[in-house]
N, CA, C and O atoms as a printed pandas DataFrame, in Angstrom:
     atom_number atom_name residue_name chain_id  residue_number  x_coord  y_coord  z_coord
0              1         N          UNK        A               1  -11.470  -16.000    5.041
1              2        CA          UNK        A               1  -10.098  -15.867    5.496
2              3         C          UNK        A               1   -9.353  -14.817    4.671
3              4         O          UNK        A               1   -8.461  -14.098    5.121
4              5         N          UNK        A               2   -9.935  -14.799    3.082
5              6        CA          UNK        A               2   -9.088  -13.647    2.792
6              7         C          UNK        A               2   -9.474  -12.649    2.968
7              8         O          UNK        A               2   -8.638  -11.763    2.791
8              9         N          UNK        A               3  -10.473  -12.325    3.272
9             10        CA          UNK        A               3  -10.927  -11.049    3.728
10            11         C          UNK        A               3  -10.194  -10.595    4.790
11            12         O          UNK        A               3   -9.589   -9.525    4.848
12            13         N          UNK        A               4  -10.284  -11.606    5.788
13            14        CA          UNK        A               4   -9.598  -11.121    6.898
14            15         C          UNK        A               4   -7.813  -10.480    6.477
15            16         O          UNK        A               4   -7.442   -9.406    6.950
16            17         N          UNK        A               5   -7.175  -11.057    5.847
17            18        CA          UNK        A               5   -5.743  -11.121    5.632
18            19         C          UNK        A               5   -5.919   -9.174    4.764
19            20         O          UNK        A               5   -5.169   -8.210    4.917
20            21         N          UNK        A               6   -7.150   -9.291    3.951
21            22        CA          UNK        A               6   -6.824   -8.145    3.088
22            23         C          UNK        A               6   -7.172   -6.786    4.154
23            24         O          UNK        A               6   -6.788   -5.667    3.815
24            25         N          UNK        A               7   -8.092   -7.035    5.747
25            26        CA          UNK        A               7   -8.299   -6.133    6.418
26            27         C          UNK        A               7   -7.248   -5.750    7.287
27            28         O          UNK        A               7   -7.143   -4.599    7.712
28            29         N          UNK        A               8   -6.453   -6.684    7.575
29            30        CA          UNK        A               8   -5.575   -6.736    8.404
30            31         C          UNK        A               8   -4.124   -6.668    8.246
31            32         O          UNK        A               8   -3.346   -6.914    9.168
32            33         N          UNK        A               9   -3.601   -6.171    6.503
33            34        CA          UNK        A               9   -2.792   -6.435    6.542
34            35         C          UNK        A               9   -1.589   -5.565    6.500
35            36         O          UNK        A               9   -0.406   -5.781    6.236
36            37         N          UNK        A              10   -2.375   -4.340    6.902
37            38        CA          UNK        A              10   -0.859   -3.260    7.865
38            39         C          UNK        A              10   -0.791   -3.904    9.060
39            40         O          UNK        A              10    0.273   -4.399    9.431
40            41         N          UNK        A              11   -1.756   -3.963    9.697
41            42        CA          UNK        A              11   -1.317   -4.756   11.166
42            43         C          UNK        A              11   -0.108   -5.639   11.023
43            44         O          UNK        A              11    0.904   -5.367   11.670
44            45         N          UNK        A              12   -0.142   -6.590   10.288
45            46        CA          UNK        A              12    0.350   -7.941   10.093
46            47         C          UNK        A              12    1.803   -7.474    9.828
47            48         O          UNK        A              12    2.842   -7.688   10.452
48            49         N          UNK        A              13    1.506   -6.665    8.540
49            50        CA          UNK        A              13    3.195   -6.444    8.432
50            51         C          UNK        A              13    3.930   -5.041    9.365
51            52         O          UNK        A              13    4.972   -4.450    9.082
52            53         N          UNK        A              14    3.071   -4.799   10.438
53            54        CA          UNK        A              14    3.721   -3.941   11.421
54            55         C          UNK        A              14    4.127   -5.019   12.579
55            56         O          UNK        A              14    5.070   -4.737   13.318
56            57         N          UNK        A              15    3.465   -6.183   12.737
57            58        CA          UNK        A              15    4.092   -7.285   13.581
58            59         C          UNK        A              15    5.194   -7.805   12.984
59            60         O          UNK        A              15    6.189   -7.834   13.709
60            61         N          UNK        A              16    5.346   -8.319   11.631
61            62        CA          UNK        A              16    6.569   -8.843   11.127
62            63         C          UNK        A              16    7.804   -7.957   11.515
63            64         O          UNK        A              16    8.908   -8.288   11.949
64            65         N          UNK        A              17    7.295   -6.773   11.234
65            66        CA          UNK        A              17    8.068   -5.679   11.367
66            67         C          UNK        A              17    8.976   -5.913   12.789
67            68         O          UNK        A              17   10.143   -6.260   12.969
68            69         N          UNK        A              18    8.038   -5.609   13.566
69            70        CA          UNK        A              18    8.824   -5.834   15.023
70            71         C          UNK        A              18    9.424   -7.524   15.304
71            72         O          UNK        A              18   10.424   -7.535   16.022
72            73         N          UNK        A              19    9.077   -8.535   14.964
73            74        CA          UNK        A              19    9.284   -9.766   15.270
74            75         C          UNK        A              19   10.625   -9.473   14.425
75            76         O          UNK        A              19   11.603   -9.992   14.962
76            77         N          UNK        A              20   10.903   -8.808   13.300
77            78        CA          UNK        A              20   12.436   -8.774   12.569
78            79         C          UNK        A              20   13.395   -7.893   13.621
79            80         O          UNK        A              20   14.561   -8.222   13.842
80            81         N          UNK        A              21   12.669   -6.573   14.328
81            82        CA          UNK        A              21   13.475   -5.827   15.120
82            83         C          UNK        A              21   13.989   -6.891   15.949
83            84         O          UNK        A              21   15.208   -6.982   16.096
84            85         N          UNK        A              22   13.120   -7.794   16.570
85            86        CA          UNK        A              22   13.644   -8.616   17.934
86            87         C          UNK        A              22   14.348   -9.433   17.411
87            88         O          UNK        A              22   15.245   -9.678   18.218
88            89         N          UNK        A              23   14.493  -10.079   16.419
89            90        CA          UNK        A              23   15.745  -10.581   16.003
90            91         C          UNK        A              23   16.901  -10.402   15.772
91            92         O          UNK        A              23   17.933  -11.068   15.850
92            93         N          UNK        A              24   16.582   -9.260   15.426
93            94        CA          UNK        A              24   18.027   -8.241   14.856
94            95         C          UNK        A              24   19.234   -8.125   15.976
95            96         O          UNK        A              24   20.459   -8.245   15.990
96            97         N          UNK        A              25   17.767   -7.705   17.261
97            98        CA          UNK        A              25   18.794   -6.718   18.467
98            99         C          UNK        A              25   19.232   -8.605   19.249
99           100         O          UNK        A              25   20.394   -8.705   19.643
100          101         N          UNK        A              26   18.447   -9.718   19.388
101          102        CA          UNK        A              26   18.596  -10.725   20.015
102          103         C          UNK        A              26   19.839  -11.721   18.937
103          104         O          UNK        A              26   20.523  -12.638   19.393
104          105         N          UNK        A              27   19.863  -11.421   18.011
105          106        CA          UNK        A              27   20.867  -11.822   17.019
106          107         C          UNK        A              27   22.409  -11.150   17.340
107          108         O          UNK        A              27   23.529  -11.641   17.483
108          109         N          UNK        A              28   21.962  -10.030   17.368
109          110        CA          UNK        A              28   23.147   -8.766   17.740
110          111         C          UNK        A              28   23.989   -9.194   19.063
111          112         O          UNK        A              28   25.172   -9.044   19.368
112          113         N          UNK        A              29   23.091   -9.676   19.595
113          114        CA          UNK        A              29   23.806   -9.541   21.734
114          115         C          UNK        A              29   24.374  -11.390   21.692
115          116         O          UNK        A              29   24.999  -12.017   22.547
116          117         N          UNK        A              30   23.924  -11.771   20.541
117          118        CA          UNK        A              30   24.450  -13.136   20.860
118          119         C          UNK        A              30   25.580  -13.502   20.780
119          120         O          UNK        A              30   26.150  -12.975   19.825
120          121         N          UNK        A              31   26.390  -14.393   21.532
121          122        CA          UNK        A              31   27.680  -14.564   21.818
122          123         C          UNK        A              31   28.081  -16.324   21.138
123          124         O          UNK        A              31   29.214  -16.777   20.977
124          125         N          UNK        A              32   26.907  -16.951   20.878
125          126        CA          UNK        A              32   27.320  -18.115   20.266
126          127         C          UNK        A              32   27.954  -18.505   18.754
127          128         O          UNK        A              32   28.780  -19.369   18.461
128          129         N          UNK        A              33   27.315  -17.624   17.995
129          130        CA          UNK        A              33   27.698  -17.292   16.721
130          131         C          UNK        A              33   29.279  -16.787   16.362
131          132         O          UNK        A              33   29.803  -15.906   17.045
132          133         N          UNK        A              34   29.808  -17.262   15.517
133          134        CA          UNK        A              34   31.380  -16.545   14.893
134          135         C          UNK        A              34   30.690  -14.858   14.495
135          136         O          UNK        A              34   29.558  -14.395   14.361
136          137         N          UNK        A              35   32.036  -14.351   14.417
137          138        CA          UNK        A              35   31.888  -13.200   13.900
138          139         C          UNK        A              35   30.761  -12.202   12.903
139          140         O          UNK        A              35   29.877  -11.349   12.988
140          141         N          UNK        A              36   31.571  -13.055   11.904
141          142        CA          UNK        A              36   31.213  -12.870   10.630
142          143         C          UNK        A              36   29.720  -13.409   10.454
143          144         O          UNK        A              36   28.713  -12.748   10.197
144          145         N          UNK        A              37   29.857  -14.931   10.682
145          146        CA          UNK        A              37   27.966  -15.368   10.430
146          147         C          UNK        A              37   27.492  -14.108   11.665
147          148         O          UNK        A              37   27.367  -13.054   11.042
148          149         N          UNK        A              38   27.283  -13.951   12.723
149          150        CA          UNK        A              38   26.244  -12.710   13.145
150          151         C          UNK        A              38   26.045  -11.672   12.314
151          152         O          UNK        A              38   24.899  -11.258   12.142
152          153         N          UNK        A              39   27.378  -10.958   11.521
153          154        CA          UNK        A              39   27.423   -9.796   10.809
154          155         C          UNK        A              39   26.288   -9.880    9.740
155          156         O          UNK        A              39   25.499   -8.985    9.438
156          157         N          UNK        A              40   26.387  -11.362    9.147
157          158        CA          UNK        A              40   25.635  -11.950    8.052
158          159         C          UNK        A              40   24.254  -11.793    8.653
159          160         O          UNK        A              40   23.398  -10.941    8.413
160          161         N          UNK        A              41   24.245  -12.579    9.296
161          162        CA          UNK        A              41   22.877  -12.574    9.766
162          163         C          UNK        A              41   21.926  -11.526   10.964
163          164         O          UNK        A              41   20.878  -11.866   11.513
164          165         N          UNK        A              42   22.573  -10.355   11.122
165          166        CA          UNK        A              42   22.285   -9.059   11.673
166          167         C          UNK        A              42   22.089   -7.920   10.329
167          168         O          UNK        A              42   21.477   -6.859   10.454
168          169         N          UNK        A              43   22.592   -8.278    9.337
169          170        CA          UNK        A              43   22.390   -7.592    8.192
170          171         C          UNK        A              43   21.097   -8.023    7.245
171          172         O          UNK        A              43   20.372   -7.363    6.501
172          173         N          UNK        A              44   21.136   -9.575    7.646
173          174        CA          UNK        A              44   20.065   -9.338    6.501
174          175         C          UNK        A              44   18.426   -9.744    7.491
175          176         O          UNK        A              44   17.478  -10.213    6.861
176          177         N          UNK        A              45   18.336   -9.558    8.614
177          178        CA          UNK        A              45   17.448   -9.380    9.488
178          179         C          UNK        A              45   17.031   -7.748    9.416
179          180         O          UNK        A              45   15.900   -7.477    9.013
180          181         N          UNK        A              46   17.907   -6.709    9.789
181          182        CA          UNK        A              46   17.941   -5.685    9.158
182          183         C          UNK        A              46   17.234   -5.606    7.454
183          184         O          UNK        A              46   16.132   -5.338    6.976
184          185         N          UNK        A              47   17.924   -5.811    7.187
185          186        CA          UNK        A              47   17.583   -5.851    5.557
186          187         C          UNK        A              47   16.140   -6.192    5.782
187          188         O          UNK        A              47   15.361   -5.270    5.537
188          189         N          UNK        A              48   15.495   -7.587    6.296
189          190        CA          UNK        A              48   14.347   -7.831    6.226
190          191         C          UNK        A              48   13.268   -6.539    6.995
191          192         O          UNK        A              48   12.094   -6.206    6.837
192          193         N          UNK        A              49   13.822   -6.315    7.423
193          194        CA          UNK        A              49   12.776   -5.467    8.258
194          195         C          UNK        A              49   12.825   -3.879    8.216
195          196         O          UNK        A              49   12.358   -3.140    9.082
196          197         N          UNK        A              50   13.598   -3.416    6.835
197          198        CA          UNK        A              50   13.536   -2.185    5.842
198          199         C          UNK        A              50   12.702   -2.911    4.735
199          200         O          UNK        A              50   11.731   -2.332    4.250
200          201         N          UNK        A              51   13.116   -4.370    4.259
201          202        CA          UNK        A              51   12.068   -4.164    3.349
202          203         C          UNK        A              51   10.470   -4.336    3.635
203          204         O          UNK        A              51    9.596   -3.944    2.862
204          205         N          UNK        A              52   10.305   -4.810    4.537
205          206        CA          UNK        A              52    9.113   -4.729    5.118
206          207         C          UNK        A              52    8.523   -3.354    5.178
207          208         O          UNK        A              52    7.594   -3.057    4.427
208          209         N          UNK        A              53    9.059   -2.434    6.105
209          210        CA          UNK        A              53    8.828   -1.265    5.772
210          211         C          UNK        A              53    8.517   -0.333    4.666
211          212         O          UNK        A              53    7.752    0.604    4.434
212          213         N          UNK        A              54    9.297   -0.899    4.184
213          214        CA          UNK        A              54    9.138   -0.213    2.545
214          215         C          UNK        A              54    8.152   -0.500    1.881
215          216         O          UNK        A              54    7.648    0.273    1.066
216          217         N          UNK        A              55    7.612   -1.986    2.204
217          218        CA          UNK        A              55    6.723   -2.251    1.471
218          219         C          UNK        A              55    5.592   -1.835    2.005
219          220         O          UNK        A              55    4.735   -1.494    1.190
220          221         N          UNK        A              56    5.252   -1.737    3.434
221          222        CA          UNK        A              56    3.932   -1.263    4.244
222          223         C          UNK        A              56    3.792    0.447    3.201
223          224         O          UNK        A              56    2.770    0.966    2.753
224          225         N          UNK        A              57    5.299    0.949    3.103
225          226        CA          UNK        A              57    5.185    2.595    2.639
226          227         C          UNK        A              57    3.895    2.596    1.582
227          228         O          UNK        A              57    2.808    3.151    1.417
228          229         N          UNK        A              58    4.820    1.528    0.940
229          230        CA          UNK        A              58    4.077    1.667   -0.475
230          231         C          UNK        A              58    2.556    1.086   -0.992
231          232         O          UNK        A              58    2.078    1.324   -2.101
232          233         N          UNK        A              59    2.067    0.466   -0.182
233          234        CA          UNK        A              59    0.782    0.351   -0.002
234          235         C          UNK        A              59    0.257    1.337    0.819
235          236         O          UNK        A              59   -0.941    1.061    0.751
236          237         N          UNK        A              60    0.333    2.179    1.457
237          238        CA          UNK        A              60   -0.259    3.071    2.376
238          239         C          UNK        A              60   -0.265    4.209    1.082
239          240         O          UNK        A              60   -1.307    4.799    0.796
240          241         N          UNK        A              61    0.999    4.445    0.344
241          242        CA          UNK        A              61    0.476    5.607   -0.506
242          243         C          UNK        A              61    0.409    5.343   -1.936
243          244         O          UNK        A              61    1.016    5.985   -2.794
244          245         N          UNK        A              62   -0.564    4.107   -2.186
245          246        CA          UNK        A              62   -0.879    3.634   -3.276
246          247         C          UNK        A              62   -1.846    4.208   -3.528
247          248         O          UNK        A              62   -2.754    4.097   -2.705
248          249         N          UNK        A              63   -2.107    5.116   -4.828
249          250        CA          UNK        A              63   -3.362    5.548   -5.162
250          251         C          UNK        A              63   -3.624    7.249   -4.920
251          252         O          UNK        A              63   -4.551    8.006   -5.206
252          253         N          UNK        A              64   -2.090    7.442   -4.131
253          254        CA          UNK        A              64   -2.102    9.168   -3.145
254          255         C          UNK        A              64   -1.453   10.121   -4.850
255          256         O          UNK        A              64   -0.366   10.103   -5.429
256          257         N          UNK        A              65   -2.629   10.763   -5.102
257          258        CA          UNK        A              65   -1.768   11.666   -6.337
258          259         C          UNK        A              65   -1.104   12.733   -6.066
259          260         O          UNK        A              65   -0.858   13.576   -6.929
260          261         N          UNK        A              66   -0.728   12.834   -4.831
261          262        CA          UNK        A              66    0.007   13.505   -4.546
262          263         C          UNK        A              66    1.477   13.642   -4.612
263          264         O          UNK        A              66    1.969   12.520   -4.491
264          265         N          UNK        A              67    2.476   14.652   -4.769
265          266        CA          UNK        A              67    3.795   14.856   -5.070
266          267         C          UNK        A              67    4.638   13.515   -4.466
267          268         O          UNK        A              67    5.304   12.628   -5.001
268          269         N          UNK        A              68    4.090   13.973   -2.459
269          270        CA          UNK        A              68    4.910   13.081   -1.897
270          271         C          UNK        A              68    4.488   11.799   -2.387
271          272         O          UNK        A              68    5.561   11.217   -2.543
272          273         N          UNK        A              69    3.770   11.175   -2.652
273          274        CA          UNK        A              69    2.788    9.916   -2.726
274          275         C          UNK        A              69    2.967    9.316   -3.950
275          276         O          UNK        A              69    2.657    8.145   -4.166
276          277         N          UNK        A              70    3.566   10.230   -4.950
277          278        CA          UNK        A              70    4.225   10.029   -6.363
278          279         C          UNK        A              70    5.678    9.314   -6.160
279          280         O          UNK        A              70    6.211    8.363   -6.732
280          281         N          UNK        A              71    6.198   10.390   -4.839
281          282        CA          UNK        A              71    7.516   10.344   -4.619
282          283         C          UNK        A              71    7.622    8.648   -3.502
283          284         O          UNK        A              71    8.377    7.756   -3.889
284          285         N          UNK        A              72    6.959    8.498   -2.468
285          286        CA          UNK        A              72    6.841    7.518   -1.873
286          287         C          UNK        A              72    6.980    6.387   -2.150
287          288         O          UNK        A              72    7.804    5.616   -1.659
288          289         N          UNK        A              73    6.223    6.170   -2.932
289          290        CA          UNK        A              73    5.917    4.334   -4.251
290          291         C          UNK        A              73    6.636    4.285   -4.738
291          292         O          UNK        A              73    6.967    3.108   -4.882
292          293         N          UNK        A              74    7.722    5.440   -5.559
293          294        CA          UNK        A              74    8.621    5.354   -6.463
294          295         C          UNK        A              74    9.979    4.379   -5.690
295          296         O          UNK        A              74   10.566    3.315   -5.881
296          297         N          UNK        A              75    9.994    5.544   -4.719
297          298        CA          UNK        A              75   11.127    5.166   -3.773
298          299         C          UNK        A              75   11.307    3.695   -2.523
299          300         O          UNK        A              75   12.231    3.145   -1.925
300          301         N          UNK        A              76    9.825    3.554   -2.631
301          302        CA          UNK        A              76    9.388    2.208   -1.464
302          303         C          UNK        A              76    9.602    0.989   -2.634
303          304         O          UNK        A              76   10.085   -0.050   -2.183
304          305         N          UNK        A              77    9.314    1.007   -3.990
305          306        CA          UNK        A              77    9.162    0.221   -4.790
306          307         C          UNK        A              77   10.752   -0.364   -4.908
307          308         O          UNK        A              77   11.097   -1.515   -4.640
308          309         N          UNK        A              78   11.474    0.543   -5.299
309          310        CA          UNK        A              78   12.798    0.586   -5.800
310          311         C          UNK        A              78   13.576    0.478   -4.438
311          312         O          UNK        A              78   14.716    0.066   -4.647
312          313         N          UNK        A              79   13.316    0.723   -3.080
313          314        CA          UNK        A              79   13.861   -0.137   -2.063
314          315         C          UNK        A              79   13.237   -1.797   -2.184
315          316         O          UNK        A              79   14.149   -2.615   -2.309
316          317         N          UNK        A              80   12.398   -2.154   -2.173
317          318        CA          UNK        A              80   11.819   -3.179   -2.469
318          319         C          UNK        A              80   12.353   -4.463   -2.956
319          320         O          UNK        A              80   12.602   -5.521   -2.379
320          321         N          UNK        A              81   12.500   -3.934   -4.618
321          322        CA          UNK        A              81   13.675   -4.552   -5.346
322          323         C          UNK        A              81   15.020   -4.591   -4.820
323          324         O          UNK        A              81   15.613   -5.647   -4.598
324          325         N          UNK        A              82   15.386   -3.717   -4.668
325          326        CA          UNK        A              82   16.877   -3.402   -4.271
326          327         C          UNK        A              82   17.418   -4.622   -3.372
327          328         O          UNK        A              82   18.263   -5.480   -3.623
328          329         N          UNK        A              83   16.216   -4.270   -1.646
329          330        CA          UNK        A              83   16.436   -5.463   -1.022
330          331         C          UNK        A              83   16.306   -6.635   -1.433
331          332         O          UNK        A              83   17.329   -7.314   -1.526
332          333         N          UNK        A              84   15.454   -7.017   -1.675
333          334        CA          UNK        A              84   15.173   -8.804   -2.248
334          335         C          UNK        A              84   16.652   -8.653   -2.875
335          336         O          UNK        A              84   17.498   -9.515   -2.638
336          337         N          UNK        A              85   16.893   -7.712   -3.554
337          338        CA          UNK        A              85   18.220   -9.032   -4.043
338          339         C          UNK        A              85   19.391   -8.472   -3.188
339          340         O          UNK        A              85   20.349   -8.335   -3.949
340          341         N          UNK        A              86   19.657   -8.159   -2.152
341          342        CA          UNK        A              86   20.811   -7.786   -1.338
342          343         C          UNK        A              86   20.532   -8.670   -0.229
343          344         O          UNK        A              86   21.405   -8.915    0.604
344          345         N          UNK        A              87   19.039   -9.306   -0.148
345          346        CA          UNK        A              87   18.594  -10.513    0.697
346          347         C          UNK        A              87   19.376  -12.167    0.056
347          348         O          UNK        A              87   20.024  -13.121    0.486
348          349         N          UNK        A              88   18.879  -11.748   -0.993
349          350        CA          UNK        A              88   19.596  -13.196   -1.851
350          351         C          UNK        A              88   20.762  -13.177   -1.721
351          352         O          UNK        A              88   21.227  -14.307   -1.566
352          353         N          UNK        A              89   21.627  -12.216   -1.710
353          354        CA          UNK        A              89   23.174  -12.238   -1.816
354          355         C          UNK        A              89   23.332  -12.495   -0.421
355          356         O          UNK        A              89   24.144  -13.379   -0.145
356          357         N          UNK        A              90   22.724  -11.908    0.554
357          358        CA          UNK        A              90   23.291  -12.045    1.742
358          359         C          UNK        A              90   23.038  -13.651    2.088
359          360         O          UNK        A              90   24.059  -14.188    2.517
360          361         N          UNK        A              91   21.877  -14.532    1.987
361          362        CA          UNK        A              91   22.026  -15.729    1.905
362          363         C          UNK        A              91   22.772  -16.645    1.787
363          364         O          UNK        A              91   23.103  -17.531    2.575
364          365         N          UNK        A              92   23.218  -16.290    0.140
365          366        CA          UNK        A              92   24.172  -16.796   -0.074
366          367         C          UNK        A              92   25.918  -16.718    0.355
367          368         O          UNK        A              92   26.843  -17.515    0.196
368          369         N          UNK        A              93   25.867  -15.965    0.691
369          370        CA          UNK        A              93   27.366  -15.532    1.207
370          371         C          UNK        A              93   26.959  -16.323    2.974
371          372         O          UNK        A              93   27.931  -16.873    3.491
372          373         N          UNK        A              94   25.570  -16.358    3.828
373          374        CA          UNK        A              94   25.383  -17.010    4.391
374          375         C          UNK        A              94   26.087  -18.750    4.364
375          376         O          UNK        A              94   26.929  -19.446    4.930
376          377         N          UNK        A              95   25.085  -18.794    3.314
377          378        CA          UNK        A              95   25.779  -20.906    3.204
378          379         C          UNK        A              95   26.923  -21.023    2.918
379          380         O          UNK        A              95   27.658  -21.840    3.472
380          381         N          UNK        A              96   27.454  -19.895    1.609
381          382        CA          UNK        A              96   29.208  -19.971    1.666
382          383         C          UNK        A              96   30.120  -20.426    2.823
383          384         O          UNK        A              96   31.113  -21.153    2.816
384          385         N          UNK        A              97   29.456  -19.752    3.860
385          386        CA          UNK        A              97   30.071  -19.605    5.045
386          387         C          UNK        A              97   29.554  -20.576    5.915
387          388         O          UNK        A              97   30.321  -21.474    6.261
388          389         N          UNK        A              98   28.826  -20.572    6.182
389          390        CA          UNK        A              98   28.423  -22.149    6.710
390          391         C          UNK        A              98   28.399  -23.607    6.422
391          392         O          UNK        A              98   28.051  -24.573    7.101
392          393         N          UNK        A              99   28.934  -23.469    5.055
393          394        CA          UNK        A              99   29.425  -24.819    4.644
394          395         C          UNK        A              99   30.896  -24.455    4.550
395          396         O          UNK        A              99   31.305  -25.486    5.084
396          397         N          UNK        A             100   31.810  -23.893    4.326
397          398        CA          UNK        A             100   33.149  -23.860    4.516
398          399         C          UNK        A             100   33.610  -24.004    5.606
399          400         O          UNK        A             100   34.667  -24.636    5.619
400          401         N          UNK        A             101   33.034  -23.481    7.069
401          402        CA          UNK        A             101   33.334  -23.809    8.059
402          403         C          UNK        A             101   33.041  -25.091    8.558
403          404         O          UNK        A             101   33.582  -25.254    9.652
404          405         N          UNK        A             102   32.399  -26.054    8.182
405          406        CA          UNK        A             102   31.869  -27.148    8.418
406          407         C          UNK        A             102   32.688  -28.409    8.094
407          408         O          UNK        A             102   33.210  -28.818    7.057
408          409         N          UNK        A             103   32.606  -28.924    9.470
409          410        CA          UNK        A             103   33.808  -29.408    9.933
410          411         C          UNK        A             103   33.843  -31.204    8.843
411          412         O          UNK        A             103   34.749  -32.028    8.975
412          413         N          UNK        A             104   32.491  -31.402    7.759
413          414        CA          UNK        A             104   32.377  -32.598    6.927
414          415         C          UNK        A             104   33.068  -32.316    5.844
415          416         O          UNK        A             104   33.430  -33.206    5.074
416          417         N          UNK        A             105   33.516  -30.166    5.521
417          418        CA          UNK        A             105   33.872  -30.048    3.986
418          419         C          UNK        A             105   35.423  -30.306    4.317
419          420         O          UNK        A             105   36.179  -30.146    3.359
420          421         N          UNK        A             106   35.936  -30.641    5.400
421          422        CA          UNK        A             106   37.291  -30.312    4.952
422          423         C          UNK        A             106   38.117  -32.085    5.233
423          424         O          UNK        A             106   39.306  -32.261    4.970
């Protein structure tokens, strides 16, 4: 099984990839959600699915001694980080908001 996961696993995260797009745009058009929680949660669906990207980058030019390939990892890495924690914040400003509106806190 891990073999399989280690052959397969641009595929895999080019599906995540798109399964985050379809959320994003099906998150986006939805009309049930308040404002603000969609904004929240259209951002960090987004968010998920740059860092995904970023991370496919940076395994594809792992090992490339080349300029761009120097330049690639540097920059896929340091999106990487960046997101995860602009993911965490967005979370949290998530439950902020979903427990303040909640009709047991008040």
């Amino acid at each position: 099984m891990k073999r399989f996961f280690i052959a397969h696993q641009l595929d895999l995260m080019l599906i995540m990839i798109g399964i985050c797009f379809i959320l994003f745009v099906l998150t986006y058009l939805t009309k049930s959600l308040s404002r603000k929680r969609k904004a929240i949660l259209t951002a960090m669906e987004l968010g998920a699915m740059l860092l995904l990207i970023f991370d496919r980058y940076a395994y594809i030019f792992r090992g490339n001694v080349s300029t761009m390939g120097y330049w690639m990892v540097r920059i896929s890495n340091f999106m990487v980080f960046f997101l995860i924690l602009l993911l965490e914040g967005g979370f949290g400003i998530y439950l902020i908001d979903l427990y303040s509106s909640s009709p047991q806190c008040r």
